[in-house]
C-alpha positions as CSV (number, residue, x, y, z in Angstrom):
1,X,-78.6,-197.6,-230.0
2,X,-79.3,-193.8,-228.7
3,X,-79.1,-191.1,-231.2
4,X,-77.1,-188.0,-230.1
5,X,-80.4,-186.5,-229.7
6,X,-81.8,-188.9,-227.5
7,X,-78.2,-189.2,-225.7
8,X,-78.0,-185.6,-224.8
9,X,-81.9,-185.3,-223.5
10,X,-80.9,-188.5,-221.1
11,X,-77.5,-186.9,-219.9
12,X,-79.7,-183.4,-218.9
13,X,-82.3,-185.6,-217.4
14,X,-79.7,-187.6,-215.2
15,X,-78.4,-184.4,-214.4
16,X,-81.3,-183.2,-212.9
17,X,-82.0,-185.8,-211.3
18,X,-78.9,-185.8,-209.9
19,X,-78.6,-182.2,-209.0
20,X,-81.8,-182.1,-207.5
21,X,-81.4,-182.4,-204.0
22,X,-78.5,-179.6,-204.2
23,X,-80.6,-177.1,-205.7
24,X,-80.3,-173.8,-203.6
25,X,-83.4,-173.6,-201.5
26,X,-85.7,-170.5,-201.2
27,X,-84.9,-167.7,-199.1
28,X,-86.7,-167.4,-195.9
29,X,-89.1,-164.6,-195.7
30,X,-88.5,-164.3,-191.6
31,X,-84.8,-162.4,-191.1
32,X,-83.7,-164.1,-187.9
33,X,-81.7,-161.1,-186.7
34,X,-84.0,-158.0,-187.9
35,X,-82.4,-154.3,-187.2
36,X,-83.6,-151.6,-185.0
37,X,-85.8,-149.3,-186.5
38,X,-83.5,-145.9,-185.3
39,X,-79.9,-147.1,-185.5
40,X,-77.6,-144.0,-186.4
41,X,-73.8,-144.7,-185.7
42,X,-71.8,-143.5,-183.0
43,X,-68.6,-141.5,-183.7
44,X,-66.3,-140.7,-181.3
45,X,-63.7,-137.7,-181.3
46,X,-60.4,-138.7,-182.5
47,X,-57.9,-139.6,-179.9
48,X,-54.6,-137.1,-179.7
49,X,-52.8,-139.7,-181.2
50,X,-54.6,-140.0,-185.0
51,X,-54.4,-135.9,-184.3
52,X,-50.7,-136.3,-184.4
53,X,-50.4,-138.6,-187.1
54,X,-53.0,-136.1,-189.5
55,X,-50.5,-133.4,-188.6
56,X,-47.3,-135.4,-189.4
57,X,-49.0,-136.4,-192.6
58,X,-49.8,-133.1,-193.8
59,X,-46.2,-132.0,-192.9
60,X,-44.8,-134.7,-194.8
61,X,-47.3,-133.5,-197.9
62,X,-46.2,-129.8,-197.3
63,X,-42.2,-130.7,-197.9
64,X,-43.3,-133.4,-200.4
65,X,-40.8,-131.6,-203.3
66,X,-38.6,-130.5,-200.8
67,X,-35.2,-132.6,-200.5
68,X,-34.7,-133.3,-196.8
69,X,-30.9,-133.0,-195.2
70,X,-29.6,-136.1,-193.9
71,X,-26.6,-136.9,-191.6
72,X,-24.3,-139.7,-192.5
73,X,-24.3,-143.0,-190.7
74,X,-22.1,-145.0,-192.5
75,X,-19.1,-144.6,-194.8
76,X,-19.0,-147.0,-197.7
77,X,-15.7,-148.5,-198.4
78,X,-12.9,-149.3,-196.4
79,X,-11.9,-147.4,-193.9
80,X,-8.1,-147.9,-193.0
81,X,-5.5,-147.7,-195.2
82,X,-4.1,-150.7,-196.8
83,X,-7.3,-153.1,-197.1
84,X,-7.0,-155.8,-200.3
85,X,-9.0,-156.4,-202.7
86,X,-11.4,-159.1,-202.6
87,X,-13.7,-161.2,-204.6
88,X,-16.8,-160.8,-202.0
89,X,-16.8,-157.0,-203.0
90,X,-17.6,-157.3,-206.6
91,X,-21.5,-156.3,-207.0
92,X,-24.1,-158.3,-208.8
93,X,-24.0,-156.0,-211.6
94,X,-20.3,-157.2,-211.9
95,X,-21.0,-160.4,-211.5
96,X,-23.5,-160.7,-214.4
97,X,-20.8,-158.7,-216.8
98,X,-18.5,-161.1,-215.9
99,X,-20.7,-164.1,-216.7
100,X,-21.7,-162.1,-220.3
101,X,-18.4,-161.7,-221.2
102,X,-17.7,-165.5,-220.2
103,X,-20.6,-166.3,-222.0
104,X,-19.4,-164.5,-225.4
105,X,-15.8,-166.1,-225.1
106,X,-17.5,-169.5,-224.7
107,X,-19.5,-168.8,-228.0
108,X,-16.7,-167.2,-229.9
109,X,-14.5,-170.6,-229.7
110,X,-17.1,-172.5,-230.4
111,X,-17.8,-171.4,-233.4
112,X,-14.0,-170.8,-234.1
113,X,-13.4,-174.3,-233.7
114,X,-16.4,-176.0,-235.7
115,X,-15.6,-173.6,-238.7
116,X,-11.9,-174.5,-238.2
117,X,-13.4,-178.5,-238.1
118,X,-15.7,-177.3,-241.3
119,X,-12.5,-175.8,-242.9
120,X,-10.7,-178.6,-242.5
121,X,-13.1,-181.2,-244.2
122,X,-14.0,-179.3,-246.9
123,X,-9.9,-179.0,-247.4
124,X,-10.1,-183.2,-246.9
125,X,-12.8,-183.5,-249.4
């Protein structure tokens, strides 16, 4: 039998072993694509369009705080006379009161009736 000792020094040695042939291999000391000696970038002017877009950006920085009139485009709610009501227009806000408050009725007689069932045992008893 192998003491832990023993164990553990032959499970790094496998290891290795193993692991040898993936080792990562030395860097080269050639570089295969090498740069030029002088390279300085080229920048060209800006084109008229990223002129316009500084501009508008710095507009749009300038009335930053200021609030910006608007025209309407659409009118919410109905717009002739005489439309019903309908289930489809209730918002999801309404929705999840609705469910809540279904939700707290369902709990409500549910524990009305198993103290009701409680009552009446105890009363049997």
């Amino acid at each position: 039998m192998l003491s832990a000792g023993r164990s553990a020094v032959l499970g790094l040695l496998l290891a290795a072993i193993v692991a040898g042939p993936f080792a990562a291999a030395p860097a080269s000391a050639v570089d295969p694509t090498p740069s030029p000696p002088n390279s300085t970038p080229s920048v060209s002017p800006p084109s008229q369009a990223q002129i316009d877009d500084a501009k508008a950006a710095l507009e749009r920085l300038r009335k930053q705080g200021q609030p910006t009139p608007r025209q309407l485009t659409q009118v919410a709610g109905p717009t002739a006379p005489g439309h019903r009501w309908s289930v489809s227009r209730i918002s999801d806000q309404a929705w999840w009161t609705l469910g809540a408050g279904l939700l707290v009725l369902l709990v409500a007689s549910e524990s009305t009736r198993l103290g009701v069932r409680r009552a009446k045992h105890r009363k049997g008893a």
